[in-house]
Steps between C-alpha positions, in 0.01 A plus 500: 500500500834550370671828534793634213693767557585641171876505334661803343375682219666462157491527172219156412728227427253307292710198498501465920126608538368305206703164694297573828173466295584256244446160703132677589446557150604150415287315720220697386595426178544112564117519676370616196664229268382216730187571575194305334242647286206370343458488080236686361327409202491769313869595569663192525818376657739775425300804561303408778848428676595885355187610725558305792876623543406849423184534724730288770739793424339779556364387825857428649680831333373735792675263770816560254434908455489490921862308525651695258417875680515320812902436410577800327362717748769280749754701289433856635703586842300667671165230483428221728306247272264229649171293423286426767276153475279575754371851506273499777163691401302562850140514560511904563618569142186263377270702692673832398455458108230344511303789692669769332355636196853724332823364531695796564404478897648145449790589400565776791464171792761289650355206661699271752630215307517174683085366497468218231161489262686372268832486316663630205793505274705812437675462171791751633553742796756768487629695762692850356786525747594898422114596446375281805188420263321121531353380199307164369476391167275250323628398148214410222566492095273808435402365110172434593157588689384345788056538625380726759516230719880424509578886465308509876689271584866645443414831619363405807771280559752778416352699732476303785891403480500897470376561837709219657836565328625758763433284848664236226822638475500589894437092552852526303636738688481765237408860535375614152395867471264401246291180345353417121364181359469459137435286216728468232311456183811436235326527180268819582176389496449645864181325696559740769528857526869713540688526747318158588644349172829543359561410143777301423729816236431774857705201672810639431408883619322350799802300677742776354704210401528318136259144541336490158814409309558254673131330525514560138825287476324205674161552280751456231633150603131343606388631131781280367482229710108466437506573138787239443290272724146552277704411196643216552364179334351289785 
């Protein structure tokens, strides 16, 4: 895990934020040009390369949407900004969704964090230094659906990280006065319910702090680099 403590707040110098993502950006960018694809016959060479890059590129633009709030959010004073690799989810929070019929009782428990059924990824944790609020994030495109089964899926494993996050942050040696986990869903299409979801234009109001500039600055760049890449004459 790797902890940030975030800089002052200023006015978004586009220029100085836009450098920190750029080489993540590029390498995506370079992936996507030098990966192999397979000609089909109906579309031939050029366009079936069109489809591979773009299908390739919507795939990898959520890990880029989750850097670039991850670093503007290390802007903002008063946040501690972090992503944690291996979110321990323990047997107890299994066994709690699983019996439980509503999540609203759910969402009232704190479970001890520390037991291992498995692991997990949090995209980015904040800590709110003046509001003494802990709060996970997980970072998808929002532009599309997913099936019942993968919507299960995220919510229980939102809630579950829910119910850990406090004894979390003591493990830190944090005291937060209260704990969220959410989904950011960028584009809108929301797979879970509010507060569980948080589109991506309510980003701004939620952190009280200006983000979607900025992601929109980086958005910007990738649409350049990947259009520039799709046209050129290979």
């Amino acid at each position: 895990m790797a902890t940030h403590l975030t800089g002052t707040p200023v006015v978004l110098e586009s220029d100085n934020y836009l450098g920190r993502l750029r080489p993540f950006v590029d390498d995506t960018i370079e992936k996507l040009g030098s990966a192999s694809f397979r000609e089909d016959p109906i579309a031939g060479r050029k366009y079936s390369r069109a489809t591979s890059i773009i299908s390739s590129a919507y795939k990898r633009h959520g890990a880029i949407l989750d850097r670039a709030l991850l670093e503007r959010l290390k802007d903002c004073a008063r946040l501690r900004v972090w992503t944690e690799d291996d979110f321990k989810l323990s047997h107890e929070s299994l066994q709690r969704v699983r019996m439980s019929e509503r999540i609203e009782p759910l969402l009232a428990t704190a479970l001890p964090y520390g037991d291992r059924e498995r692991a997990i990824r949090v995209d980015i944790i904040v800590f709110d230094e003046e509001r003494g609020a802990l709060t996970s994030y997980n970072v998808k495109r929002g532009n599309g659906s997913y099936d019942g089964g993968k919507r299960r899926m995220f919510q229980e494993d939102l809630v579950r990280t829910h119910m850990l996050l406090p004894d979390y942050g003591k493990t830190l040696g944090l005291i937060p006065t209260e704990t969220h986990s959410h989904i950011v869903f960028y584009y809108g299409l929301l797979s879970l319910p509010a507060p569980l979801a948080i589109a991506g234009k309510d980003l701004d109001s939620h952190f009280n702090f200006p983000v979607v500039e900025a992601i929109e600055c980086v958005n910007s760049y990738f649409v350049d680099r990947l259009h520039a890449l799709i046209e050129q004459d290979k």
